[in-house]
PLY file of the C-alpha trace (Angstrom):
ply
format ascii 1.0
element vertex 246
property float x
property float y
property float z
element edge 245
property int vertex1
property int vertex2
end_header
-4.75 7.59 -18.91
-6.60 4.74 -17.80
-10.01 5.64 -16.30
-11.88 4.49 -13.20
-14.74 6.76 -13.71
-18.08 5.50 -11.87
-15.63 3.55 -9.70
-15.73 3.97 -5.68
-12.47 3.47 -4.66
-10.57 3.47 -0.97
-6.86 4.23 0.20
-5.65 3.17 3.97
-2.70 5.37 5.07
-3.36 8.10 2.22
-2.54 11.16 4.60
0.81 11.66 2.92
3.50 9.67 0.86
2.24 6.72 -1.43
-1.20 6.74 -0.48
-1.47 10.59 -0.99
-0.30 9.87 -4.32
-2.72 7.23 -5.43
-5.75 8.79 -3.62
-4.87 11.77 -6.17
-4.33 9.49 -9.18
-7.40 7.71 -8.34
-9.21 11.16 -7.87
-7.70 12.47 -11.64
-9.07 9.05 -13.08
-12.28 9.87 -12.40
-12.93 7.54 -9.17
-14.84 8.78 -5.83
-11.91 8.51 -3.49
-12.18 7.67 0.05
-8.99 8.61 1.84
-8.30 6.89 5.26
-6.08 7.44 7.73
-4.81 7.94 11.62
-3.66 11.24 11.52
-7.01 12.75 10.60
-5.50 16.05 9.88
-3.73 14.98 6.94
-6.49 13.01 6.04
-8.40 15.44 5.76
-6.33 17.85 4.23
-5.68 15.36 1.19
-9.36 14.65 0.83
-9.68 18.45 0.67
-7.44 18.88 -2.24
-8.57 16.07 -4.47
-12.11 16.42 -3.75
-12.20 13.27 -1.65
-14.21 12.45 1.02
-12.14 11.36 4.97
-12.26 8.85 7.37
-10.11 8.05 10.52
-9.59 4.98 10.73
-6.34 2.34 12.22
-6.47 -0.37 9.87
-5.10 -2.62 13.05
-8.36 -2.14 14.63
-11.15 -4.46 13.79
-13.87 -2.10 15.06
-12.02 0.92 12.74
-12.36 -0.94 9.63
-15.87 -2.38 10.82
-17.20 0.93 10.75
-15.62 2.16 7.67
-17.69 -0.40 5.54
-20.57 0.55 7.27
-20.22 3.95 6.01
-18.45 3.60 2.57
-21.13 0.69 1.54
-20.25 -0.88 -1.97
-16.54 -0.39 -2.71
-14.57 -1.36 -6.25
-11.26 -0.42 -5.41
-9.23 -1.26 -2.30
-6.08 -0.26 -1.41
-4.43 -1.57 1.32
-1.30 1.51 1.45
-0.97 1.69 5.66
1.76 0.27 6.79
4.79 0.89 9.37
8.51 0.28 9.66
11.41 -1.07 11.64
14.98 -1.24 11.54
16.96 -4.61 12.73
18.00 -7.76 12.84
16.83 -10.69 14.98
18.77 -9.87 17.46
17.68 -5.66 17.71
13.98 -7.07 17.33
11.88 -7.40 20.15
8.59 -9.42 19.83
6.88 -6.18 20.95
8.58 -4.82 17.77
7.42 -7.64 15.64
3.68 -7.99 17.47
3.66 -3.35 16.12
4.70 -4.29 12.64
2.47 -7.25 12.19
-0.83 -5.09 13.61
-0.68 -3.15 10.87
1.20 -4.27 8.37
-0.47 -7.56 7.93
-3.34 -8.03 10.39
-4.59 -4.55 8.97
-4.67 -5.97 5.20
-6.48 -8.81 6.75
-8.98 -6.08 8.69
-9.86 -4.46 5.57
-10.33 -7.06 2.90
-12.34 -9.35 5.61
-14.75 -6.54 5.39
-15.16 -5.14 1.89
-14.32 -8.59 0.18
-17.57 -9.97 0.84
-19.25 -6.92 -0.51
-17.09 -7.53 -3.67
-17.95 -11.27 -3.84
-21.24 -10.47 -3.91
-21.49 -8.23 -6.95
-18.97 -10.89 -8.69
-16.70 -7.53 -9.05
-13.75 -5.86 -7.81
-9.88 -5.19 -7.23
-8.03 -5.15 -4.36
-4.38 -3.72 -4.36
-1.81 -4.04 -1.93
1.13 -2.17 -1.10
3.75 -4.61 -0.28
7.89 -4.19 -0.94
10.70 -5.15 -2.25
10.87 -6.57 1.02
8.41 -9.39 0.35
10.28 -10.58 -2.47
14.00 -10.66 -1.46
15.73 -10.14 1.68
16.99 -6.99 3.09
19.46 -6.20 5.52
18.04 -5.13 9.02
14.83 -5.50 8.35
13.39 -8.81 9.73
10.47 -7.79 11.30
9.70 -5.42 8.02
10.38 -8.78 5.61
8.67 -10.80 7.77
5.18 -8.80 7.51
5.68 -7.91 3.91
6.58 -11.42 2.73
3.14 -12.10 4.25
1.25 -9.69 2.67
2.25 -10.93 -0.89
1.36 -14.42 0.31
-2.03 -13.21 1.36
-2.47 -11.67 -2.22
-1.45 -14.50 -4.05
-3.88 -16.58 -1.57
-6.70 -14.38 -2.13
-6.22 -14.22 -5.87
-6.91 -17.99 -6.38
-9.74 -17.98 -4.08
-11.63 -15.13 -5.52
-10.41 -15.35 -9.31
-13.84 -17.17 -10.38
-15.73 -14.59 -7.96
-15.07 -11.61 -10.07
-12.50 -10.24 -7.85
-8.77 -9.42 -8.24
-5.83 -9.03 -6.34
-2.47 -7.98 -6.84
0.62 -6.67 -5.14
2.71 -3.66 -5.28
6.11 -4.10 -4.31
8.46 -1.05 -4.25
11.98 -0.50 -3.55
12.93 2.90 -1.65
10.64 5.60 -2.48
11.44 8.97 -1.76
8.50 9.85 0.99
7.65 12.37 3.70
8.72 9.91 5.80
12.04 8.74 4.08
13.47 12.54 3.68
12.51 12.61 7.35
14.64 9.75 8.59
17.65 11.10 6.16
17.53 14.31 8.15
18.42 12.27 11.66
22.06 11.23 9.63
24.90 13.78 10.23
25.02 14.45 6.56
21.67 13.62 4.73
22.80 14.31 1.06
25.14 11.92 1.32
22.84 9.16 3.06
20.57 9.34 0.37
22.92 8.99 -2.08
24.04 5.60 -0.29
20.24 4.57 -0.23
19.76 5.71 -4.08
22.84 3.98 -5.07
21.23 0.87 -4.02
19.17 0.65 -6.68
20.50 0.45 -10.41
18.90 3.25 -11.99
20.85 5.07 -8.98
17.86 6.88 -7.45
14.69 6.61 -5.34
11.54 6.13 -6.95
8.41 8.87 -6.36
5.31 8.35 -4.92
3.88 9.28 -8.48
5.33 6.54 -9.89
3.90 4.25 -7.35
0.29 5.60 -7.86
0.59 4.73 -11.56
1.44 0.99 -11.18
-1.42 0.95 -9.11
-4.19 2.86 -11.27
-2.88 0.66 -13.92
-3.87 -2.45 -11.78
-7.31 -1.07 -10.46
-8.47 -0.24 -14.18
-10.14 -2.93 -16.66
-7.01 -2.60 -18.44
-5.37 -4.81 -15.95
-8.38 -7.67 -16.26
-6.16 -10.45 -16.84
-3.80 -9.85 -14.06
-4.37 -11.08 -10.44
-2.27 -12.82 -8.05
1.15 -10.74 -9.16
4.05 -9.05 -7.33
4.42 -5.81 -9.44
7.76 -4.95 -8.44
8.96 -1.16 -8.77
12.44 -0.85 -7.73
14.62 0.76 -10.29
16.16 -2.69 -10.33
17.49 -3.05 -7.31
16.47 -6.72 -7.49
17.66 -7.34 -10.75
20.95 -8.90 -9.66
19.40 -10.90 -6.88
0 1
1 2
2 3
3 4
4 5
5 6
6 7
7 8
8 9
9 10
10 11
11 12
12 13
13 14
14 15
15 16
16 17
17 18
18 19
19 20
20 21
21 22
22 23
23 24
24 25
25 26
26 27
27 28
28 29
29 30
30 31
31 32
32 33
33 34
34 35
35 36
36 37
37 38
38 39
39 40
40 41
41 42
42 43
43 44
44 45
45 46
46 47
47 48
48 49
49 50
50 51
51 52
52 53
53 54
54 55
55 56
56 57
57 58
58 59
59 60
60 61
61 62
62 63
63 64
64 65
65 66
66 67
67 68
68 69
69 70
70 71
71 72
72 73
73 74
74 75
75 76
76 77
77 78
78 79
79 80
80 81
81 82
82 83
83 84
84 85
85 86
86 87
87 88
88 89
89 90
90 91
91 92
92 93
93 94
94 95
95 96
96 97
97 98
98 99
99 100
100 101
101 102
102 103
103 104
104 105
105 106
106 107
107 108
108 109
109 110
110 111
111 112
112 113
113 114
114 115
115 116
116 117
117 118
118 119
119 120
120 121
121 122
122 123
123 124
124 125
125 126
126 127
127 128
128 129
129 130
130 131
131 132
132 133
133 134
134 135
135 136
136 137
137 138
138 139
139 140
140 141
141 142
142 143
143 144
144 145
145 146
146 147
147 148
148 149
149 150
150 151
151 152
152 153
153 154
154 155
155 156
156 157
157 158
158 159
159 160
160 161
161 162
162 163
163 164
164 165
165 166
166 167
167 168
168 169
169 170
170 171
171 172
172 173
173 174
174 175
175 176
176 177
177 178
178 179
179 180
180 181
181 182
182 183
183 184
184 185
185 186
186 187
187 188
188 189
189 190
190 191
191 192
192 193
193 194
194 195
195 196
196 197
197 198
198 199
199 200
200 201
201 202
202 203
203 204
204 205
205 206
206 207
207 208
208 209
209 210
210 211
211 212
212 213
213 214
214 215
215 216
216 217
217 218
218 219
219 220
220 221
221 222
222 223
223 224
224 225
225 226
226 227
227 228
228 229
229 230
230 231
231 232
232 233
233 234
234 235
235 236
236 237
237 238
238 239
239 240
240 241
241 242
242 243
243 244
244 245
């Protein structure tokens, strides 16, 4: 397994799903796992279980992420996992809608690496990961707002990656396809028949199922480690090829 032992590392939205998942991997690796989040009693209750330690914070608010630097000091792994959703087109998206999705889904990225990256610049050392989608790198059906903020996230990484390369600090991109989450088995129980919805949703990737969270957390302790010294700027896509035939 790759290591990150001596390594401070911090998840955003790593109450449940993906983030729960790499704040454990992290924690197995050997790293000192801070686990963020909104919902501070899931927070908390991961932190609990891998030995972590918890802070609330919403990565849309400056003052949030302000105050988590304060208090986690020098950092060597970020993970930018928080993010939220929203189904439609153009047409079924209000700006509201888009204004919700970009808070967090971009602006927070922003929040976060505006306050750690300088710590990281200084010490001419550390990794930043973010937790994009397949969304970012091809289009998907009702999902504007969704594409929209994920398309900018991987242009954010790939921005930051060429500006901090020489600094010591890397940056890469996660981008999955549909992951079976807390919150995805949640919005298959809302269809009449939810077996069948997910096999529509599994069938549209090729290897004809969702991926797991695990899965996720193991691109991304791959791309936090020193294995992964010579990447930076890259769109790791994870999507059991549903973008193969794009």
């Amino acid at each position: 397994m790759f290591s990150l032992a001596s390594k401070t590392a911090l998840v955003t939205g790593a109450g449940s799903g993906i983030g729960a998942a790499i704040a454990e991997t992290f924690a197995t690796a050997g790293a000192t796992v801070w686990v963020t989040d909104r919902d501070e009693p899931s927070g908390r209750d991961v932190a609990g279980k891998i030995g972590g330690r918890f802070l609330q914070v919403d990565v849309a608010r400056e003052a949030d992420c302000e105050a988590a630097a304060r208090q986690v000091g020098a950092l060597d792994v970020l993970v930018n996992n928080a993010g939220i959703g929203h189904v439609g087109t153009l047409l079924q998206t209000t700006g509201a809608d888009l204004d919700r999705l970009y808070a967090v889904n971009v602006r927070g990225v922003f929040n976060m690496c505006k306050v750690f990256l300088p710590g990281m610049v200084a010490r001419k050392a550390g990794v930043i990961v973010n937790l994009a989608s397949i969304g970012a790198v091809v289009g998907v059906r009702d999902r504007l707002a969704y594409c929209t903020t994920k398309f900018a996230v991987a242009g954010m990484t790939k921005a930051m990656a060429l500006d901090h390369a020489r600094d010591g600090v890397r940056v890469n991109c996660i981008c999955p396809g549909r992951v079976a989450t807390p919150f995805v088995q949640a919005r298959l129980q809302e269809y009449p028949d939810p077996a069948a919805a997910y096999r529509e949703m599994a069938a549209t990737q090729a290897v004809g199922r969702m991926g797991q969270p695990a899965e996720i957390a193991a691109a991304a302790l791959y791309l936090a480690s020193d294995e992964a010294a010579f990447v930076t700027g890259t769109e790791f896509i994870i999507d059991g090829g549903f973008s193969a035939g794009k």
